[in-house]
Each structure stands twice: as C-alpha cells, then as structure tokens.
NUBAMI-473263 format. One record per atom (N, C-alpha, C, O, CB): atom name; x, y, z. Coordinates in nm, 3 decimals, m for minus. Atoms other than C-alpha are relative to their C-alpha. Glycine has a CB too. Example, Ala and Ser with C-alpha at 12.3 -4.5 7.8 and 13.67 -1.06 7.14 Angstrom:
<nodes>
  name       px       py       pz
     N    0.089   m0.119    0.000
    CA    1.230   m0.450    0.780
     C    0.090    0.120    0.000
     O    0.194    0.118    0.066
    CB   m0.099    0.003    0.125
     N   m0.082   m0.119   m0.006
    CA    1.367   m0.106    0.714
     C   m0.077    0.109    0.073
     O   m0.026    0.220    0.090
    CB    0.041    0.046   m0.142
</nodes>
This chain:
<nodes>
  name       px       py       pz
     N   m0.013    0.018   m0.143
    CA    1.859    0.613   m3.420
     C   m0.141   m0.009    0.061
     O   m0.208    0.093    0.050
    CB    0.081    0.115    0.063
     N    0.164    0.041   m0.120
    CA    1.517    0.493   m3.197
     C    0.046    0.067    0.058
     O    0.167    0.085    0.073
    CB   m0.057   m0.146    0.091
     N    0.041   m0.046   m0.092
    CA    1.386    0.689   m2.976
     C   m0.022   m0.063    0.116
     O   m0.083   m0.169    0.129
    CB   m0.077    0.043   m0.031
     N    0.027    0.066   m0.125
    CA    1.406    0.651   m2.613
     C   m0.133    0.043    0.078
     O   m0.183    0.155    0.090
    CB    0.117    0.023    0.087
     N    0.147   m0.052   m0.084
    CA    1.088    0.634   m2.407
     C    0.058    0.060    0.136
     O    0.139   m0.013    0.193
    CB   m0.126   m0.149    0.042
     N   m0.092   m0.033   m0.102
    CA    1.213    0.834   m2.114
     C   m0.144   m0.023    0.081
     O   m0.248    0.019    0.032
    CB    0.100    0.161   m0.003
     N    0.034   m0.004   m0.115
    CA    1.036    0.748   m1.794
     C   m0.060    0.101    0.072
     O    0.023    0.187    0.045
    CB    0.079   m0.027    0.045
     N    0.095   m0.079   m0.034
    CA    0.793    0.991   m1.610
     C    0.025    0.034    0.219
     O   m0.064   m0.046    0.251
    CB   m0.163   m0.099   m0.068
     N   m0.039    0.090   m0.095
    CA    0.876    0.956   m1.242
     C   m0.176    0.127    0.079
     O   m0.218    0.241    0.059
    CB    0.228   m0.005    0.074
     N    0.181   m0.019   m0.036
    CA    0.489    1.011   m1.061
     C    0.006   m0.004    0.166
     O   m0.080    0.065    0.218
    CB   m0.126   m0.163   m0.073
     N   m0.008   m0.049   m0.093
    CA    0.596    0.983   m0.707
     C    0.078   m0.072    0.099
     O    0.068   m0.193    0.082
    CB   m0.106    0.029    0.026
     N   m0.104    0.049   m0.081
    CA    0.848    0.894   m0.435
     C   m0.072   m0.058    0.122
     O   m0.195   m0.057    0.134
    CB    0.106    0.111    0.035
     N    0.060    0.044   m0.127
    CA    0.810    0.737   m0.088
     C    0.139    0.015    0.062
     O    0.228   m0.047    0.004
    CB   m0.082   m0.157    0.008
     N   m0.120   m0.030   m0.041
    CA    1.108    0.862    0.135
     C   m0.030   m0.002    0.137
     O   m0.149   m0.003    0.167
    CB    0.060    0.120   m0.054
     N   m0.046    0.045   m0.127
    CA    1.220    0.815    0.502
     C   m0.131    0.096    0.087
     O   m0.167    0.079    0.203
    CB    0.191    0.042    0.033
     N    0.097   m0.115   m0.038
    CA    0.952    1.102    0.550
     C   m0.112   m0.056    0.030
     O   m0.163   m0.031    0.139
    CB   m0.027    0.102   m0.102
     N    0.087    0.060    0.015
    CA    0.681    0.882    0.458
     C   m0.056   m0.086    0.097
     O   m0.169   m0.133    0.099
    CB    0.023   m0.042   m0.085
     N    0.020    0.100   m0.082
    CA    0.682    0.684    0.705
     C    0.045   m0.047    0.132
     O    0.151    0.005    0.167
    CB    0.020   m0.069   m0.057
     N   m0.040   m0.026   m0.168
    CA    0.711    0.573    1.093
     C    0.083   m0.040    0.048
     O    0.055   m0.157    0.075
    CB   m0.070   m0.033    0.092
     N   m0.069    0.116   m0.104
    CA    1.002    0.451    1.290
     C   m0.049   m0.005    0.114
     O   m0.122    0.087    0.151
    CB    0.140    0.012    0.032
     N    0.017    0.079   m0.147
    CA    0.954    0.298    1.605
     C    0.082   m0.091    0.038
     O    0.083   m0.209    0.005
    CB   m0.114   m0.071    0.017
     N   m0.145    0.072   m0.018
    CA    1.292    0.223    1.770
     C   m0.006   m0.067    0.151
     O   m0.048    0.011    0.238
    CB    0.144    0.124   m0.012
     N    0.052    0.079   m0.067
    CA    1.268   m0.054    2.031
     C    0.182   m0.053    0.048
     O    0.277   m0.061   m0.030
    CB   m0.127   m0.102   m0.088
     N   m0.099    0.133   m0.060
    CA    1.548   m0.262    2.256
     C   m0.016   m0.130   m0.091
     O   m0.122   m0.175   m0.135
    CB   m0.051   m0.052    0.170
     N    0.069    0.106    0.014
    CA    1.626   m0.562    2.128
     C    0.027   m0.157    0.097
     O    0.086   m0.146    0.205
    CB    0.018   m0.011   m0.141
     N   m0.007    0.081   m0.141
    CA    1.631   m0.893    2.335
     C    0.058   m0.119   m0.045
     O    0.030   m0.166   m0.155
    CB   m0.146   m0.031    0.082
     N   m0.039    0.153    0.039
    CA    1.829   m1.233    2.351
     C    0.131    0.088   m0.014
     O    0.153    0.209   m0.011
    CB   m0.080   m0.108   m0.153
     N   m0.146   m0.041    0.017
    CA    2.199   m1.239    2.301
     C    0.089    0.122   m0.074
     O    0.077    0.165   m0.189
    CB    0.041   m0.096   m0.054
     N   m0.040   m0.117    0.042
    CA    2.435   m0.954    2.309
     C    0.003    0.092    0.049
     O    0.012    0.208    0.008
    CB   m0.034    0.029   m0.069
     N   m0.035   m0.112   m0.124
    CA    2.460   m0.833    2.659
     C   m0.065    0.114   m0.010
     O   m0.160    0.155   m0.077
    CB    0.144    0.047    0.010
     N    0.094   m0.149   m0.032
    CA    2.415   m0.500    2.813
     C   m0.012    0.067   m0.143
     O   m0.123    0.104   m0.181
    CB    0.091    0.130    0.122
     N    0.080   m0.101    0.087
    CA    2.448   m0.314    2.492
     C   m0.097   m0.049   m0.069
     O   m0.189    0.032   m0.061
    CB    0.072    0.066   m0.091
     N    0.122    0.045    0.062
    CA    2.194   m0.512    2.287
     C   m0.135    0.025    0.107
     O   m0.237    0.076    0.061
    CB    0.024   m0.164   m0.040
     N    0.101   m0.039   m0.078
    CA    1.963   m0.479    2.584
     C    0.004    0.113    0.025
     O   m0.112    0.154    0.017
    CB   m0.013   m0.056    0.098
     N    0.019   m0.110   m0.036
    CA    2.034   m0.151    2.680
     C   m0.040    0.155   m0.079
     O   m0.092    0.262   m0.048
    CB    0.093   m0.005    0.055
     N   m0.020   m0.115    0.140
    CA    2.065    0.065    2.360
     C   m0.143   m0.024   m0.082
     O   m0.178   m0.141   m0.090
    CB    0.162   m0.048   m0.128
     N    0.106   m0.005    0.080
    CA    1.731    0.142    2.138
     C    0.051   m0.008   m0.112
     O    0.047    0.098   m0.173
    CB   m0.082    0.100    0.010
     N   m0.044    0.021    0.150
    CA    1.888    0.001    1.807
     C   m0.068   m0.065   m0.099
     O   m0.034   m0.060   m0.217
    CB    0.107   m0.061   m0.007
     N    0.075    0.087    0.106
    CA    1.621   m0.231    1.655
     C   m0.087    0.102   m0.009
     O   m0.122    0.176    0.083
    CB   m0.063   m0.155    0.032
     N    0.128   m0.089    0.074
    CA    1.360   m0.037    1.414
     C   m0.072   m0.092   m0.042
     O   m0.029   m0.197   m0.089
    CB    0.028    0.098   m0.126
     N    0.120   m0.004    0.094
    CA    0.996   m0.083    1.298
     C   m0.017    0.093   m0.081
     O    0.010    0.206   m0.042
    CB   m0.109   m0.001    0.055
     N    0.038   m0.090    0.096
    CA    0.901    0.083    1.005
     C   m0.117   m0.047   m0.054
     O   m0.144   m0.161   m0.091
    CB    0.097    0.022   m0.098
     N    0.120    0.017    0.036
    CA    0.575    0.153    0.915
     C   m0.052    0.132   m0.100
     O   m0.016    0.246   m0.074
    CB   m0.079   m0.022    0.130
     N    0.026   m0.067    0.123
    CA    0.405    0.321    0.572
     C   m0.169   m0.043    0.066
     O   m0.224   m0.153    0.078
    CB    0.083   m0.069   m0.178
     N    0.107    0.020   m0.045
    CA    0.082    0.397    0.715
     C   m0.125   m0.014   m0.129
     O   m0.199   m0.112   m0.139
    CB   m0.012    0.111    0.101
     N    0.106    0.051    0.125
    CA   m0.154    0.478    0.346
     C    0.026   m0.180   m0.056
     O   m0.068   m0.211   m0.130
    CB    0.040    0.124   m0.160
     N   m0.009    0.077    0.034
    CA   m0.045    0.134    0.269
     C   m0.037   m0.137    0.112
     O   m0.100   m0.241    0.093
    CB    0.102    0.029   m0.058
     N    0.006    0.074   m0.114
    CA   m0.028   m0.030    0.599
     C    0.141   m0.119    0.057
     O    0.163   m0.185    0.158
    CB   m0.134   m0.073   m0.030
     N   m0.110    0.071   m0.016
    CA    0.304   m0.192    0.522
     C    0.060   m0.022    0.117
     O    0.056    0.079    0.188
    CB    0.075    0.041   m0.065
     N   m0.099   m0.076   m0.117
    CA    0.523   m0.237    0.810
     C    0.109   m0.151    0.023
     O    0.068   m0.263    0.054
    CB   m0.116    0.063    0.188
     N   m0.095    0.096   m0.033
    CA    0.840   m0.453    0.847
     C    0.138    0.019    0.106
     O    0.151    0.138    0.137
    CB    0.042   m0.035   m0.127
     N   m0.132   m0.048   m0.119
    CA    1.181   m0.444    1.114
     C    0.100   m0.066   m0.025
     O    0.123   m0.141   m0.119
    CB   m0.018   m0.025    0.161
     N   m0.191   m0.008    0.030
    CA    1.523   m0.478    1.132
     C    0.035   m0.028    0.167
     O   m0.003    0.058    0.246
    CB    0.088    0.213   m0.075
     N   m0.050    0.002   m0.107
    CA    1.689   m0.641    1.464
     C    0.170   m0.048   m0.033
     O    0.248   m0.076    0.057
    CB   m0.092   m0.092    0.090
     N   m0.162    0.095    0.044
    CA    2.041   m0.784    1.304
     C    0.100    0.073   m0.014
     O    0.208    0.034   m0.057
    CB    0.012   m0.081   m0.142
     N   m0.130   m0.090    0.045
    CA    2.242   m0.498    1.284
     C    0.025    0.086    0.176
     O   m0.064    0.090    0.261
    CB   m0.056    0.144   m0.173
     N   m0.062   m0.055   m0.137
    CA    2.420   m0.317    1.608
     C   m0.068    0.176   m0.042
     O   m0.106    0.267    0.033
    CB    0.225   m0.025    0.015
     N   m0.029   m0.144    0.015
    CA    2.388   m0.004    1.434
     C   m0.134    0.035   m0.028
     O   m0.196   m0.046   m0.097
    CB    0.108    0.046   m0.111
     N    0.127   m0.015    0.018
    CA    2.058    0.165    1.430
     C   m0.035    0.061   m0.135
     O   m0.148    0.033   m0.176
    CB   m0.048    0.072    0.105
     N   m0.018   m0.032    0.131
    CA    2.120    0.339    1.085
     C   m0.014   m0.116   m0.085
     O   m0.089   m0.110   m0.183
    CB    0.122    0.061   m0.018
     N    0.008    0.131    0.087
    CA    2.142    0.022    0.932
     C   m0.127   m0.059    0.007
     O   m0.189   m0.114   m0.083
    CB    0.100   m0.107    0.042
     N    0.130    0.089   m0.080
    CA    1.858   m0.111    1.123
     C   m0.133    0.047   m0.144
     O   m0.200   m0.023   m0.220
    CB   m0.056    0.095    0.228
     N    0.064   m0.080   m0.007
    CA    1.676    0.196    1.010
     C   m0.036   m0.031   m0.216
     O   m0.138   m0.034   m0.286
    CB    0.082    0.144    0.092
     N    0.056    0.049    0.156
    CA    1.743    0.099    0.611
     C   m0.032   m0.156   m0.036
     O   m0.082   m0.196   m0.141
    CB    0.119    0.039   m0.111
     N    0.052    0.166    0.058
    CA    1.695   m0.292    0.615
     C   m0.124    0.025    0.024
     O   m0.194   m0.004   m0.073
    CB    0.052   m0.159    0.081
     N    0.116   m0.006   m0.046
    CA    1.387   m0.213    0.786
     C   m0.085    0.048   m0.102
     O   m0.167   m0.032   m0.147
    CB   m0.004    0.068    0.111
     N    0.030   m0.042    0.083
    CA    1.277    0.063    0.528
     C    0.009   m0.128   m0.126
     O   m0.095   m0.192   m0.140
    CB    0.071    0.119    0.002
     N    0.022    0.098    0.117
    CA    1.375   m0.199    0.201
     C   m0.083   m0.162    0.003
     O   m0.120   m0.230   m0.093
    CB    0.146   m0.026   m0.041
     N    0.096    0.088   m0.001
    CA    1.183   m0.479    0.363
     C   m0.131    0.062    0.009
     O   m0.217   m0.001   m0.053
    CB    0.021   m0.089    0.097
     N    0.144   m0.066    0.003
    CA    0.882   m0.280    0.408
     C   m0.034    0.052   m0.119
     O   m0.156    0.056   m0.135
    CB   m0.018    0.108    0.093
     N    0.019   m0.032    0.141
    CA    0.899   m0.150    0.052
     C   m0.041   m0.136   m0.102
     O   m0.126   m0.154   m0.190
    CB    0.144    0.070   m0.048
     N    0.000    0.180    0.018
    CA    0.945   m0.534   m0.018
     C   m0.140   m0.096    0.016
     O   m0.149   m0.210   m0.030
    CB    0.102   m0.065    0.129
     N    0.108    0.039   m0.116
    CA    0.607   m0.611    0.175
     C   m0.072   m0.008   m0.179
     O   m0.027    0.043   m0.282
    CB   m0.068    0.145    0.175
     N    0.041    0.004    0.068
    CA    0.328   m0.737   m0.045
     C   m0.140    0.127    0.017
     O   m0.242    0.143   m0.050
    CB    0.003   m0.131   m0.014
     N    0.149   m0.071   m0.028
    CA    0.083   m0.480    0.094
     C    0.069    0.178   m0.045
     O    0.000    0.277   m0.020
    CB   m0.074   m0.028    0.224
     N   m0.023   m0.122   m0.003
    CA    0.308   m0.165   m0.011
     C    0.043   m0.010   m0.176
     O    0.056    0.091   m0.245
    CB    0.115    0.050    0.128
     N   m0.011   m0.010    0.134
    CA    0.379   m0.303   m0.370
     C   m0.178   m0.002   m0.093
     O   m0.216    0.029   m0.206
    CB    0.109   m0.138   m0.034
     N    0.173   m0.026    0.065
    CA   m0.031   m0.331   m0.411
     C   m0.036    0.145    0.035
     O   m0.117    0.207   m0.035
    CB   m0.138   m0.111    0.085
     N    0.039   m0.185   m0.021
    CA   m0.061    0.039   m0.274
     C    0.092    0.064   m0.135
     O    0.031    0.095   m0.237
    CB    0.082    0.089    0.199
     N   m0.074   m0.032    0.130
    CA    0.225    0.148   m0.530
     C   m0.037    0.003   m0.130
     O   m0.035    0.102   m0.203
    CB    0.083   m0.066   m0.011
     N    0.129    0.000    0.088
    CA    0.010   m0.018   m0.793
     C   m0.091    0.067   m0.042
     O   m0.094    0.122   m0.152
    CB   m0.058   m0.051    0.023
     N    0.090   m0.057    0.011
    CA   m0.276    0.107   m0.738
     C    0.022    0.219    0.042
     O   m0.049    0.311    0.004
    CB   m0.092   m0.106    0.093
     N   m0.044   m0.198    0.042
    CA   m0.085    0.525   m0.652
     C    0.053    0.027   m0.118
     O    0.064    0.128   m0.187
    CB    0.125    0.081    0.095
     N   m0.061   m0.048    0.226
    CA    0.060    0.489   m1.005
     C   m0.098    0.036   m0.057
     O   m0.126    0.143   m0.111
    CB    0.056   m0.143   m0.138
     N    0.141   m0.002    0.133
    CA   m0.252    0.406   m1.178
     C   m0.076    0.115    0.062
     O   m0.101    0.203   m0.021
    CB   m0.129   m0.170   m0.016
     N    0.072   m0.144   m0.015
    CA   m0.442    0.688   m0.986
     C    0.052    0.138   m0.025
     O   m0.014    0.230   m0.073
    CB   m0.037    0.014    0.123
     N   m0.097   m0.133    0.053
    CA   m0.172    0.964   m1.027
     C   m0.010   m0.021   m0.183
     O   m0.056    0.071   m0.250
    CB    0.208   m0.019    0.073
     N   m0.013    0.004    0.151
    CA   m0.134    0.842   m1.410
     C   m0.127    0.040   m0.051
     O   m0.132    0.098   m0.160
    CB    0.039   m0.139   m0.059
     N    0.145   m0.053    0.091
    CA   m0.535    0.904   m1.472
     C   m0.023   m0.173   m0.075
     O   m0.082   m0.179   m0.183
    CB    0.045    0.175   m0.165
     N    0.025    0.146    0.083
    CA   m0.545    0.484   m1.578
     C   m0.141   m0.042    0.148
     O   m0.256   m0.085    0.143
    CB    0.209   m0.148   m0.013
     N    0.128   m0.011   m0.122
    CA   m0.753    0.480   m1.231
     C   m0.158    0.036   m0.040
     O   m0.258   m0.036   m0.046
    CB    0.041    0.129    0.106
     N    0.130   m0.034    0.035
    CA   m1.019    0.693   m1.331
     C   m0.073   m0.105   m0.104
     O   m0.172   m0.166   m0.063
    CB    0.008    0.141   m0.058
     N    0.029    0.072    0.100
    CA   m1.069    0.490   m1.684
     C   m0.055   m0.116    0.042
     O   m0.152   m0.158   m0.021
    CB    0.098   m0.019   m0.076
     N    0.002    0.149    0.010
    CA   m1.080    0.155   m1.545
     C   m0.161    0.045    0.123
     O   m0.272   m0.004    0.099
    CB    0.191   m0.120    0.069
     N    0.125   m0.013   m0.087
    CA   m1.348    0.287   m1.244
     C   m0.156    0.000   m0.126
     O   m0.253   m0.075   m0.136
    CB    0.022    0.177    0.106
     N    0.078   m0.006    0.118
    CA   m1.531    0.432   m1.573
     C   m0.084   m0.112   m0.054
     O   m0.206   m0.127   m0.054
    CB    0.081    0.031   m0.091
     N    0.025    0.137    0.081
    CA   m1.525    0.094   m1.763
     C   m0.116   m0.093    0.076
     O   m0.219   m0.149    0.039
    CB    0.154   m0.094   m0.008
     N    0.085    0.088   m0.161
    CA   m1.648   m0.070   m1.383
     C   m0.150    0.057   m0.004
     O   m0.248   m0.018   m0.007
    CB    0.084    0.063    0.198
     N    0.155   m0.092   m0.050
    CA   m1.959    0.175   m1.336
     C   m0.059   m0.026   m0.176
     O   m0.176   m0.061   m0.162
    CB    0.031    0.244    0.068
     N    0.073    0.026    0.120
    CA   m2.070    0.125   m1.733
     C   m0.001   m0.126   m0.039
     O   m0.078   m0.145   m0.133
    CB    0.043    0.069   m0.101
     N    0.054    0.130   m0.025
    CA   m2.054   m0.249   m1.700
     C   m0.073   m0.009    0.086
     O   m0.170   m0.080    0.059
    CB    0.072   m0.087    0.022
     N    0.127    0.030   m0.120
    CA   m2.254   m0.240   m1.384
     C   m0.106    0.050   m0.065
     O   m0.184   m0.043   m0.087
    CB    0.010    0.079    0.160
     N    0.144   m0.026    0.050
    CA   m2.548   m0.057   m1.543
     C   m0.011   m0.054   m0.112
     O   m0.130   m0.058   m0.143
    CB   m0.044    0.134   m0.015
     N    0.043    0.081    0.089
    CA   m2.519   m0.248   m1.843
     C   m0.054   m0.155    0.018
     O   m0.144   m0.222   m0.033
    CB    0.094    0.007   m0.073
     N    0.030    0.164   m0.016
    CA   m2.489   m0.592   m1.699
     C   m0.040   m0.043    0.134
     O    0.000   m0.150    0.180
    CB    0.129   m0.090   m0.032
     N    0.061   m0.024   m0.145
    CA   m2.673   m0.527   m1.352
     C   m0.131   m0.022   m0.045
     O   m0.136   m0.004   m0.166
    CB    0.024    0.152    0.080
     N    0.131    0.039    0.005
    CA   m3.065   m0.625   m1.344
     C   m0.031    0.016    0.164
     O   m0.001   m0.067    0.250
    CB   m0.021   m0.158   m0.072
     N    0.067    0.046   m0.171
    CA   m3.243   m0.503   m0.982
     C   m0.152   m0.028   m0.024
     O   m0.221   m0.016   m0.125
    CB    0.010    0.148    0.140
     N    0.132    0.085   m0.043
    CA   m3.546   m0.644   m0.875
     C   m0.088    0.045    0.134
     O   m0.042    0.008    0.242
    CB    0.049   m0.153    0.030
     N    0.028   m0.043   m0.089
    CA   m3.763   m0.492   m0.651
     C   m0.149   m0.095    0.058
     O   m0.176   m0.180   m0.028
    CB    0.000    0.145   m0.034
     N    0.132    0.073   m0.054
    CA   m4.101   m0.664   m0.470
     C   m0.099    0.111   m0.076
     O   m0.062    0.225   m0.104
    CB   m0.019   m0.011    0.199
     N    0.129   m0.076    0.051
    CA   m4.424   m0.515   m0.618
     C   m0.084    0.017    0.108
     O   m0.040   m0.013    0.219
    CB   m0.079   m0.073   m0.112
     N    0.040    0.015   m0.118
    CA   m4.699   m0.456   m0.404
     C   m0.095   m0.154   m0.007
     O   m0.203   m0.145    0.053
    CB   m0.078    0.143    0.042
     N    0.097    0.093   m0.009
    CA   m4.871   m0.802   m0.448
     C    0.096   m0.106    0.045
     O    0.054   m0.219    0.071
    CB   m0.088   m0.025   m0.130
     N   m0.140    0.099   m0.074
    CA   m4.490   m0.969   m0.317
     C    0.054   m0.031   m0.099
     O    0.150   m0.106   m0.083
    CB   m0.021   m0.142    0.089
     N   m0.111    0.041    0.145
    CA   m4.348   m1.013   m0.660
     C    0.108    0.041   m0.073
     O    0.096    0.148   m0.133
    CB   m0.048   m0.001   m0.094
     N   m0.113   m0.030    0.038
    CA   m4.042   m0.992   m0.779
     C   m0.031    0.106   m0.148
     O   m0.108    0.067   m0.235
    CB    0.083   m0.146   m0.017
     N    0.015   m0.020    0.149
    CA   m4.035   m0.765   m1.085
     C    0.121    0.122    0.001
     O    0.175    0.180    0.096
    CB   m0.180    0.051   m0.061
     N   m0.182   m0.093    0.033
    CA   m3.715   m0.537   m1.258
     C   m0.083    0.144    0.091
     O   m0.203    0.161    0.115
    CB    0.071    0.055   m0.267
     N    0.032   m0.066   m0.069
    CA   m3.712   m0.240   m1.065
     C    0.064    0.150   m0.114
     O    0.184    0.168   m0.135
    CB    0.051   m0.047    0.154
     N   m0.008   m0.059    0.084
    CA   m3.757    0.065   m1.325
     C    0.031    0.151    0.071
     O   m0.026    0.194    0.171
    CB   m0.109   m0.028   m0.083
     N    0.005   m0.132   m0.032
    CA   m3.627    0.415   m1.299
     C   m0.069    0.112   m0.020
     O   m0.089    0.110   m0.142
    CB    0.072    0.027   m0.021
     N    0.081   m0.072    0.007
    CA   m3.845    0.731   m1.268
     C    0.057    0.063   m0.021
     O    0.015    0.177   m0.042
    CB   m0.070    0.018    0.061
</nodes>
C-alpha cells in the first residue's frame, strides 16, 4: 500500500481577515435596492485584494460572492504565494540563494581620487 503525503495546512484567511464595506446599491430595483445597504466590498488589506458583490438582494450572499472573488483576485493569489513560502521556511532559502548571488555576481565601482572608475574594495 503507498503512502499518502498528507497535507500540512500553514494558514487560513477567514471572514475575520478582512473588511466589509456595505454600500446601497443603484439602478434598477426600486425603493428596496436603493434603500437597503445590501451590496458589499471586501477588502484583504496585507494583500490589497479587494473585490464586490451587487447581484444578490441578500446581503449574506453579497457578503460571500464578494469574499470568493476577492480570493479569486490576482493580487491575493500572489500574497498567498508568497505567505506559504515564508511560513514554510522556502522564503528564507531562496532570499539566501538572492544575497549569495549578489556578492558573487555584483562588481561596485567607486571614483578614485584622480575621477576614475576603479572596483571598490572592502576594508
């Protein structure tokens, strides 16, 4: 029988996470569409995501289309990305890799005092 790789789960994003901002909404659909605060924004501020929901009567509803398009957003699946790989410790490594190519394959250059370019050596 194989072994199953079981899954790790590293961190959630829940209704907590993030802002509503419940708004009128406008255009057809009489007094209650105008009168009632049923359309939501939702906004995931570390990420900056933020998407809304006006198509539903019901503000509950509003409140989760809104949430799954904003999860949906391309700016909250590159934050996700990049909170995996830093919670997992693959973050640190790859910064690592970044900072020991730069001093390997970096060359500065500083002016001398006669105006000339020359490598600029550490003391």
């Amino acid at each position: 029988m194989a072994k199953r790789n079981k899954k790790q789960l590293l961190f959630s994003v829940t209704s907590a996470d993030v802002v509503f901002q419940m708004f009128s909404g406008s255009g057809a659909g009489g007094q209650h569409r105008n009168k009632h605060a049923n359309c939501v924004r939702c906004i995931h501020k570390p990420s900056g995501a933020r998407a809304q929901s006006t198509s539903e009567k019901s503000l509950h509803r509003n409140k989760r289309i809104a949430f799954r398009r904003m999860a949906e957003t391309q700016e909250f699946q590159k934050w996700v990305r990049l909170e995996a790989a830093r919670r997992s410790g693959e973050l640190q490594e790859i910064e690592r890799k970044v900072d020991k190519s730069l001093r390997e394959n970096t060359r500065v250059e500083v002016h001398d005092e006669n105006g000339l370019w020359v490598e600029w050596e550490d003391e």
